[in-house]
N, C-alpha and C positions, 0 to 999 in steps of 0.2 A: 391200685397202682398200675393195671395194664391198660388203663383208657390214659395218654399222653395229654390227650387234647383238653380233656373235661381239668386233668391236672393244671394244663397250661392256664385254662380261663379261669378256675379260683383262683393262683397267682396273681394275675392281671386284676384279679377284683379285690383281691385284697390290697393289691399294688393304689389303685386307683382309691377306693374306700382310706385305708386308711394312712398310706404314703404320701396321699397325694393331702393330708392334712398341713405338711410342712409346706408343700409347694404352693399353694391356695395362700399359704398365711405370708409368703414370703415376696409372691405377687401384688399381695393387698398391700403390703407393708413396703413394695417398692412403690407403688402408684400414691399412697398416702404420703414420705417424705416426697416424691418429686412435687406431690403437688401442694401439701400444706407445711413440710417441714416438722413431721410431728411424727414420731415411731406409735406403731404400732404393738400392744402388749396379745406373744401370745396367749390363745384363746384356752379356758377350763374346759375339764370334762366334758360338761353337759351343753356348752357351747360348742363342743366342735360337734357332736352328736348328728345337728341337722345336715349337714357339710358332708358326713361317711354316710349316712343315708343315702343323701342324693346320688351321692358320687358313685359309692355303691350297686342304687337302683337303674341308672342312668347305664354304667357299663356293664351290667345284668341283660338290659334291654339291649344292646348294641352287640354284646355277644353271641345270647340267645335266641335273637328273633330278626327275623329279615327286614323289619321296617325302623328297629333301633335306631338308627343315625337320624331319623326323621323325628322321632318318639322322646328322644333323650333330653331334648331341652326342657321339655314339660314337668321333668324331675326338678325342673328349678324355680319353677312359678310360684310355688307355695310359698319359700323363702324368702324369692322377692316383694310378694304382696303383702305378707303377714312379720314381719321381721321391722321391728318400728326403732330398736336399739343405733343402728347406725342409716348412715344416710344412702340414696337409690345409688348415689354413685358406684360407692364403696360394694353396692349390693350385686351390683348387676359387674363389678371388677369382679368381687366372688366367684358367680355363677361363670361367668366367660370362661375366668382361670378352671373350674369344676368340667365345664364343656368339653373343652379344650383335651385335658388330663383324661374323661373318657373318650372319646374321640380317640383321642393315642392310643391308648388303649385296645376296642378297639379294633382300628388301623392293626395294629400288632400282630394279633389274635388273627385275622382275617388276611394276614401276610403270612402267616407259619403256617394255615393248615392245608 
């Protein structure tokens, strides 16, 4: 409890991992009504699994290491190449909204210390 900082950045990755579940689902689901008029159901378990992973791994890297913000998108290739259930659009609205969220992240993190 007396390293603040180390405290701050697990907040922010748990923030980003598994908060930013809602936020991911709530981006795809506004881009999917504007565009096809069709809701979005949220996602199971083991479907949202890859999503806190990434998210997770991505603001790991941007916290901890000086090249992060370069490094963090790569957390999402996997997803997008291998992920055959919905279509690139929807894939790559995912990953942006995932990006984005660690990014923020983070920004944050690299603002307070």
């Amino acid at each position: 409890y007396q390293n603040s900082h180390l405290l701050f950045a697990v907040s922010l990755l748990i923030f980003a991992a598994f908060g930013g579940t809602p936020i991911v689902f709530y981006a795809h689901n506004y881009w999917k009504t504007k565009k096809h008029s069709q809701s979005v159901i949220y996602p199971a378990g083991k479907a949202r699994m890859p999503g806190i992973i990434e998210r997770g791994l991505a603001t790991v890297s941007i916290i901890f290491t000086s090249w992060g913000f370069l490094f963090a998108p790569l957390f999402f290739l996997p997803h997008l190449i291998f992920t055959k259930s919905i279509s690139t659009q929807e894939k790559f609205v995912q990953a942006f909204a995932g990006n984005v969220l660690s990014f923020f992240c983070g920004i944050i993190y690299y603002l307070t210390i």
